[in-house]
N, C-alpha and C positions, 0 to 999 in steps of 0.2 A: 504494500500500500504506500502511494506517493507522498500522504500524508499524516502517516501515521509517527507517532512521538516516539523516539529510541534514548531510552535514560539507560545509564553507567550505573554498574553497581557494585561496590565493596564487600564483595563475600567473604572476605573473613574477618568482618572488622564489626567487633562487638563482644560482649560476654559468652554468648550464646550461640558463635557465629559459627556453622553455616547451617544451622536448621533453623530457626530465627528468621533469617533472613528470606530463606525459599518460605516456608509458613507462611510471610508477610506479601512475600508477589505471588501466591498464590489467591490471597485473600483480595489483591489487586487488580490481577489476572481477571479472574472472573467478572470483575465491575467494568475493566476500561479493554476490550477486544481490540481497541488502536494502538495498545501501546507493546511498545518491543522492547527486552531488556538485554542488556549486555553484561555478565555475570561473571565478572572478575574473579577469579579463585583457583583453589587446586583443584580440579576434575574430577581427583581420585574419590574426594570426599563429595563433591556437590554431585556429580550423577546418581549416586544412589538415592540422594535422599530428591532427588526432582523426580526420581520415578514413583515416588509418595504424594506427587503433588502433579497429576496431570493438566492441571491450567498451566500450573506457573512452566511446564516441562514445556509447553506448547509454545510460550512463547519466551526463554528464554532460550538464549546461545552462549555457551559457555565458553568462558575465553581463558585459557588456563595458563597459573601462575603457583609455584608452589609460595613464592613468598611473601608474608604480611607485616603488617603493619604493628607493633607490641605496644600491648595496652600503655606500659609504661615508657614507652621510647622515648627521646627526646626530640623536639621538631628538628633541630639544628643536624641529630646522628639522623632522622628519617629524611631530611633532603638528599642529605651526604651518600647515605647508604640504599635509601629505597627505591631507586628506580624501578625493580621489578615487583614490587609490590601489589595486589588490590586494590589498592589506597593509588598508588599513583597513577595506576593503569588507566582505573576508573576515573582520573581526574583529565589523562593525557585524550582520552578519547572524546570530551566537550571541549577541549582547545585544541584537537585535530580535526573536528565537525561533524564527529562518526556517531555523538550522542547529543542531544539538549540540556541533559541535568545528571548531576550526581549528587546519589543517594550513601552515606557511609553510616557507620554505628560507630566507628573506630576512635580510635586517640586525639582528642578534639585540637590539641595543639599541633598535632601533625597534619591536621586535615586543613586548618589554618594555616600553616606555614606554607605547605607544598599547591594548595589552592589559590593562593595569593600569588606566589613563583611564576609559577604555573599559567594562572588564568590572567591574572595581570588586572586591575582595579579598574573601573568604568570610569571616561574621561570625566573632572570635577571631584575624583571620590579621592581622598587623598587615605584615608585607612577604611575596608570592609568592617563591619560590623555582625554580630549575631541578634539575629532579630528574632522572636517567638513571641507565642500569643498565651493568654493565661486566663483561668475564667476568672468574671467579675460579676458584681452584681447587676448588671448591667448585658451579661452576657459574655462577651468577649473581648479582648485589649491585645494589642503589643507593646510589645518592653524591648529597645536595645538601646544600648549595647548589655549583653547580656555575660561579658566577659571578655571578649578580645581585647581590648584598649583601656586597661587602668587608668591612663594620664591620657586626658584630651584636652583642645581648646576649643574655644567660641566656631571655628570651621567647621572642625570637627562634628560639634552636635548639631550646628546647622544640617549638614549634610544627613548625618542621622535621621531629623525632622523629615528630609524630603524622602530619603528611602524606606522612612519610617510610613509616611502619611500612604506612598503608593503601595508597600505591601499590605498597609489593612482595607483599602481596596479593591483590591486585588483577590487578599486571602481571605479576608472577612467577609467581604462583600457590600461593605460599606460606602456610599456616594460620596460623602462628605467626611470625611473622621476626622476628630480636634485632637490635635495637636498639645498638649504640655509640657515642658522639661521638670524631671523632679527634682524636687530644691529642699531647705530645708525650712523654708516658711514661703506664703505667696505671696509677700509684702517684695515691692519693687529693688529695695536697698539691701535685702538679704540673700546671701551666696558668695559664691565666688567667682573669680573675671571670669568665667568660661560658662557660666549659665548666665550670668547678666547679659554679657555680651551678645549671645547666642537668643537668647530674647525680644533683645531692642534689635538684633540683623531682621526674626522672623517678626517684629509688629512692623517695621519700616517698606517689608519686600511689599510685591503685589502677586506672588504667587498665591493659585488657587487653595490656599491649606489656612484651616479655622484654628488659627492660634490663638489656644485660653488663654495661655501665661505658664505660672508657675503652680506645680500641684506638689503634695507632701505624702508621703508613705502611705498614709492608712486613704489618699485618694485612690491607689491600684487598685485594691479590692472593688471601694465602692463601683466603680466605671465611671468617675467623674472624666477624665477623658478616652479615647477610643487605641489614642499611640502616648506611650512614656517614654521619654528621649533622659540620657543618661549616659555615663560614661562606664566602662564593663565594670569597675572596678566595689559604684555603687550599685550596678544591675544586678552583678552578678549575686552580689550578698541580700538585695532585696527577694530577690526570686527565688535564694535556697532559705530563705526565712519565708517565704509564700509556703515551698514544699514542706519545710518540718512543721510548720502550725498547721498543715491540710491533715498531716501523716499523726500527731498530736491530736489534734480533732479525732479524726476517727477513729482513733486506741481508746479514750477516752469514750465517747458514744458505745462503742460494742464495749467494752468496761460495763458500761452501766446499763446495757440491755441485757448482758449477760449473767450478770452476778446475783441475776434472785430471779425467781418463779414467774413476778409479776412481772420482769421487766423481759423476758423468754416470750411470754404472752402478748405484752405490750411490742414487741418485736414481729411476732408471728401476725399479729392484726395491722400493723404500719410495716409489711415489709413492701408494696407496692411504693409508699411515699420513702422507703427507705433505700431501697432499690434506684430510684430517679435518682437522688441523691448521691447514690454512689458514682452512677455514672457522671454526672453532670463534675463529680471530681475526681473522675478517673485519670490520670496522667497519662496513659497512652493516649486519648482524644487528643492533648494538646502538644505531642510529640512530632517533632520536625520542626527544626528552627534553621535557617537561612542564614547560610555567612553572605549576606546582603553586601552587594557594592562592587562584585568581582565582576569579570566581563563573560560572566557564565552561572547557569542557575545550580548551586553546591549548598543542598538540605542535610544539616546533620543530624542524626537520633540519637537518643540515648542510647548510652553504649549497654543498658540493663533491662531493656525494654523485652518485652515477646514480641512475638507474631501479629498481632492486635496494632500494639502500637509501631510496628516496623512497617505494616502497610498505611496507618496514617502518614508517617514520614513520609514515603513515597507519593502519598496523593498528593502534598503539600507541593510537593518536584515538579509532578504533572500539571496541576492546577496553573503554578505559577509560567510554564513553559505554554499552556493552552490562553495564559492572558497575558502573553510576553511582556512580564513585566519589568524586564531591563530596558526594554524601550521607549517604557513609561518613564521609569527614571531619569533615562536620558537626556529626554525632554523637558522633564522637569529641570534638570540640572542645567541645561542649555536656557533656560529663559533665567535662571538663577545669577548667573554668571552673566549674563547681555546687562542686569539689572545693576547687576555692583561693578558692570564696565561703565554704564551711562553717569551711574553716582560717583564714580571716580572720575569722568571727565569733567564732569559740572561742578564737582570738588575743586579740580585742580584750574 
């Protein structure tokens, strides 16, 4: 088919990896008949187990490598030494044009490193970013940087903002999504030069993105706005305090549904609304996040995830390669840049 989507895949990159991984294109298989995968891995191990999985057998093509990527490697030994890799194969094949997107489980600082190398940054993006979504009361949000870039400036989160505004777009399905940098109050004089800064860029621009201003921690939950813009270093700690209060909550809940007769009862009669519930914070739903900014669409998963949530990653690949949203970016960024060429001449 002339048209059909062909994404890269790291089949040995994750806790669980290579049944994990076929489980999850299996599960993807079946939903999307256009899409074609490329199944980077040892042969010896993924044949057997794609004969367990006649969808995902159908449509992938195994492309074999006996060597991978180690959980604990270092990005710096994984450039130097992993050319042969899963990890890199699957990366080399969307910047030689043989694939659209890559999907990895693997060593998130490798997959950064060698992705960035590799694919090379979208013209205006001066660092990628990891973007994902996370539920809210509100429904849905994203949050980057969720890790890559501990120390940013005022470009920096601007940039953020834009490839912020177009993945929930995109991925949410959102027409209009607002815009806030998280701060540590929403008063205009608190922070620091790289969110103030990055504030007064996005109230002055005329790009089409509804910037609130500034939001505070306990705004992510509520969904006071749709994208949280941030530098990795506070993402990444807002987001593993999102997971261990989700993971607390519900110890805590089954605790007390379980510890006496009535509350077995009281479980058995609310297991419908208790059931919604779970799902609505299942972490595989919200699994696949986007090293955003590269000049190729690269979704990483959790590297602890199952089958469940390894074919969410993958839809998130698909989805964003079906509403080419590097394009979107592009464009956004190219009027961004005309805007602080015009204000710099009228400056000068």
């Amino acid at each position: 088919m002339a048209d059909r989507i062909v994404v890269a895949i790291d089949g040995m990159g994750g806790d669980n990896a290579p049944e994990m991984i076929v489980e999850g294109l299996d599960i993807v298989c079946r939903q999307n008949t256009d899409v074609h995968f490329l199944l980077y891995g040892d042969e010896a191990r993924l044949t057997p187990i794609l004969a367990n999985y006649p969808a995902a057998r159908a449509s992938c093509e195994v492309c074999h490598t006996p060597d991978a990527v180690a959980g604990d490697a270092k990005p710096t030994s994984a450039l130097r030494s992993g050319k042969s890799t899963s990890m890199r194969l699957a990366i080399d094949a969307v910047a030689d044009g043989k694939a659209s997107a890559i999907v990895s489980a693997g060593n998130t600082g490798a997959l950064m490193a060698m992705a960035t190398i590799v694919l090379k940054t979208l013209p205006g993006i001066d660092r990628p970013a990891i973007a994902g979504s996370l539920p809210t009361q509100r429904g849905e949000a994203v949050m980057l940087d969720l890790g890559a870039n501990i120390e940013c400036d005022a470009e920096n989160l601007v940039q953020f903002a834009v490839m912020g505004e177009a993945f929930a777009r995109n991925e949410l399905g959102l027409a209009e999504p607002v815009v806030g940098i998280l701060n540590v109050g929403v008063e205009v004089l608190k922070g620091n030069e790289a969110v103030k800064g990055a504030s007064a860029i996005l109230q002055k621009s005329n790009l089409p993105i509804k910037f609130y201003g500034f939001v505070e921690g306990d705004d992510i939950c509520k969904g006071t706005v749709d994208v949280i813009v941030t530098d990795g270093f506070s993402g990444n700690i807002a987001l593993k305090t999102a997971e261990g209060t989700a993971r607390m909550f519900a110890h805590y809940l089954r605790q007390s549904l379980m510890g006496s007769l009535m509350g077995r009862i009281g479980a058995l009669i609310a297991r419908g609304a208790i059931g919604k519930f779970r799902s609505q914070f299942d972490p595989r739903r919200y699994n696949g996040a986007m090293l955003i900014g590269l000049n190729g669409i690269c979704v990483k998963s959790h590297g602890g995830t199952d089958g469940i949530g390894f074919a969410h990653a993958v839809d998130v690949a698909i989805n964003l390669v079906r509403r080419n949203l590097n394009e979107v970016i592009k464009q956004d960024l190219e009027r961004l840049m005309n805007e602080r060429r015009v204000l710099q001449s009228v400056s000068g």
